[in-house]
C-alpha positions in Angstrom: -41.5 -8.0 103.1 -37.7 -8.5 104.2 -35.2 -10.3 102.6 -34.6 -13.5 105.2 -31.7 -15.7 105.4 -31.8 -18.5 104.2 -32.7 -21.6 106.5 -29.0 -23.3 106.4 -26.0 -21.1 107.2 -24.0 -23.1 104.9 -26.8 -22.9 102.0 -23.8 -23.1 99.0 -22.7 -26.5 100.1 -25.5 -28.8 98.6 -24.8 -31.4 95.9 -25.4 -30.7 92.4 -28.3 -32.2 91.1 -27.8 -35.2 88.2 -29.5 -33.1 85.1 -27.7 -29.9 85.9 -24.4 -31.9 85.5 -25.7 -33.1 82.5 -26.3 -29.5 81.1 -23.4 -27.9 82.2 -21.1 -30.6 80.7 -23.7 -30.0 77.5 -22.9 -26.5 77.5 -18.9 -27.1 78.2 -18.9 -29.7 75.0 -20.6 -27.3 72.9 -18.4 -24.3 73.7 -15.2 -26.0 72.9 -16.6 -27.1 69.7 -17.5 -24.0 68.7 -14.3 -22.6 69.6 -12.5 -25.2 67.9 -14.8 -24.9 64.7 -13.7 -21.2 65.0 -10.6 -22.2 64.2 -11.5 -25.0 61.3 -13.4 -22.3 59.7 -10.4 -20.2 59.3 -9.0 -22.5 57.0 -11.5 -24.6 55.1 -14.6 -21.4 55.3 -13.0 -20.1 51.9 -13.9 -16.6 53.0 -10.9 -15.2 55.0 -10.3 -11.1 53.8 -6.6 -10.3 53.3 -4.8 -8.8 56.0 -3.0 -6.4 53.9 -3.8 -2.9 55.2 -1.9 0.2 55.1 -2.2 3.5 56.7 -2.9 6.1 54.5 -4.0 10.0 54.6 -7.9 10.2 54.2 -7.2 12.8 51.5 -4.5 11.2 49.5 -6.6 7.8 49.6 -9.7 10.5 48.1 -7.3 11.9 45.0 -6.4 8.3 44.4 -9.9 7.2 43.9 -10.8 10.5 42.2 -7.5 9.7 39.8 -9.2 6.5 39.0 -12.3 7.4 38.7 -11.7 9.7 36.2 -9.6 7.1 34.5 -12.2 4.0 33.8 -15.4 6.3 33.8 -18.0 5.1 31.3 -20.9 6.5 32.2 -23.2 8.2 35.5 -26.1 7.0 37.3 -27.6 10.0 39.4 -24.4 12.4 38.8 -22.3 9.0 40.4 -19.4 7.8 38.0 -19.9 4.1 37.0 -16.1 3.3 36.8 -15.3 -0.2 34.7 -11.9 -1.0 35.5 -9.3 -3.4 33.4 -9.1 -6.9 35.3 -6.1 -7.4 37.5 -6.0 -3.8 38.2 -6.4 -1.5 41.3 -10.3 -0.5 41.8 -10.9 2.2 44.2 -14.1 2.6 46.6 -14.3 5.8 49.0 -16.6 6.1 51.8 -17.9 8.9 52.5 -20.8 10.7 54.5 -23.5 9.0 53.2 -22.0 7.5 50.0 -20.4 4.3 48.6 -18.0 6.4 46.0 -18.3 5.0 43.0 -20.1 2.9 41.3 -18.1 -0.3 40.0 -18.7 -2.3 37.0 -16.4 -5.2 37.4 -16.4 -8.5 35.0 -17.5 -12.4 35.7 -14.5 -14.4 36.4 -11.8 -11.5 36.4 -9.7 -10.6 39.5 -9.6 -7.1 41.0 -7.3 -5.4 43.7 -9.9 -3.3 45.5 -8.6 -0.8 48.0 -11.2 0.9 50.2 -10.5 3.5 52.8 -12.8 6.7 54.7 -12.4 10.1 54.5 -14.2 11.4 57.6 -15.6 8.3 59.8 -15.7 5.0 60.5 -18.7 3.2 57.9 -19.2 -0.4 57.7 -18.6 -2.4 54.1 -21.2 -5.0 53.6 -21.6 -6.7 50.2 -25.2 -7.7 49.8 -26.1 -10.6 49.3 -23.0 -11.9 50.0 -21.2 -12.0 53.3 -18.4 -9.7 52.9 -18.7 -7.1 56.2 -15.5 -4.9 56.7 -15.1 -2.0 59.3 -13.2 0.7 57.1 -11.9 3.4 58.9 -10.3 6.6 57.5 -6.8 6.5 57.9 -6.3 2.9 56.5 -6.9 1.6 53.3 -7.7 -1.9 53.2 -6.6 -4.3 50.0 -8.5 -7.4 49.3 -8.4 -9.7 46.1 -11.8 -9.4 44.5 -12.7 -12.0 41.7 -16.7 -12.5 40.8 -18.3 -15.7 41.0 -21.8 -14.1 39.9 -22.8 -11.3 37.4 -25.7 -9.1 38.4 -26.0 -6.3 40.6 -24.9 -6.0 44.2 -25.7 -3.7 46.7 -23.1 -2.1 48.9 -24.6 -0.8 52.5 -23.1 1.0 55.6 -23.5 -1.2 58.7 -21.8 0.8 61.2 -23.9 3.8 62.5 -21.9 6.8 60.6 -24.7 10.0 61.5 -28.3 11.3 60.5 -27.6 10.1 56.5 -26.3 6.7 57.7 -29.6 4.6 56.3 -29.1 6.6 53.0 -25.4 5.2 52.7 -25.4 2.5 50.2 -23.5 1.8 46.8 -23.2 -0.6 44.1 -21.0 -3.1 42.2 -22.1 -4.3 38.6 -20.9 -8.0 37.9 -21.0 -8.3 33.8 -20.5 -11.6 32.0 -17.1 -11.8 29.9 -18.6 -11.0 26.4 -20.7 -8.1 27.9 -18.2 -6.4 29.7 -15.9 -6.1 26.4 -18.8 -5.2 23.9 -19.4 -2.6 26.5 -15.4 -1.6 27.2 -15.6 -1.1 22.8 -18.9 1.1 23.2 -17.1 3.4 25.4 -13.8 3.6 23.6 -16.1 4.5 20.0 -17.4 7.0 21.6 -14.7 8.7 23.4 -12.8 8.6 19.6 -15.9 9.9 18.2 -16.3 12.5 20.8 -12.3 13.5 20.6 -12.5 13.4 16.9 -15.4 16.6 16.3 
């Protein structure tokens, strides 16, 4: 079978028929509403990132996680440090092949500073179940004003395709409520006293 002509020469020049007016203007509304909504959503969606990103050297982004790491550690989970940071201050999460690096334990209702940043390639930061997705790149370390809403666990996954490991990359953030975050934070310090003290 060939491909024919068709029977008019001038086959482009018919009239368009009534409904497919009416579903291409359909189509046009809709797309400039969303675009427009786009827009609204910037300002009343209540869940714009900061833009305040710096370039940085992958390995003096690692030593500054490392640094603070060592600094609020109070305990491990699987050889990983569970770091509980002061509120207000700088918290620290590295990605890594195939790690979120480390574990935070933040509290209920307290504001954090969290930098995160690669060291080797480009792994996606998505807070579960929330909807916080970041592409973090090494090279840059990205600042954004954390504060809580919910305590409970929350699971941190790689959603950019980062190698062989990449379904294995995942991490965690511990939301405490206010009184159990301190009774913890006093735990930790009687113990380090009792430990520096044999």
């Amino acid at each position: 079978m060939a491909v024919s002509p068709p029977d008019r020469r001038i086959w482009w020049n018919e009239p368009i028929e009534k409904v497919e007016l009416v579903w291409i203007f359909i189509a046009l509304l809709w797309g400039l509403f969303m675009f427009g909504f786009m827009i609204a959503w910037h300002f009343i969606g209540q869940q714009n990132l900061s833009p305040e990103a710096y370039r940085i050297d992958p390995g003096t982004f690692q030593e500054r996680a490392e640094a603070a790491a060592e600094r609020h550690k109070v305990r491990e989970e699987q050889d990983v440090p569970v770091v509980r940071p002061p509120p207000g201050s700088d918290v620290y999460l590295l990605g890594r092949l195939w790690q979120w690096w480390p574990i935070l334990e933040l509290e209920r209702g307290q504001s954090y500073r969290l930098h995160l940043s690669s060291i080797d390639w480009q792994h996606g930061f998505s807070l579960q179940p929330t909807n916080i997705n970041i592409q973090v790149h090494p090279g840059y370390e990205h600042v954004l004003t954390l504060t809580p809403t919910q305590s409970g666990e929350f699971g941190i996954v790689c959603n950019e395709f980062c190698g062989i490991g990449h379904h294995t990359m995942t991490g965690r953030i511990h939301v405490l409520e206010p009184g159990q975050a301190r009774a913890g934070a006093a735990a930790v310090e009687t113990a380090a006293a009792a430990a520096g003290g044999r």
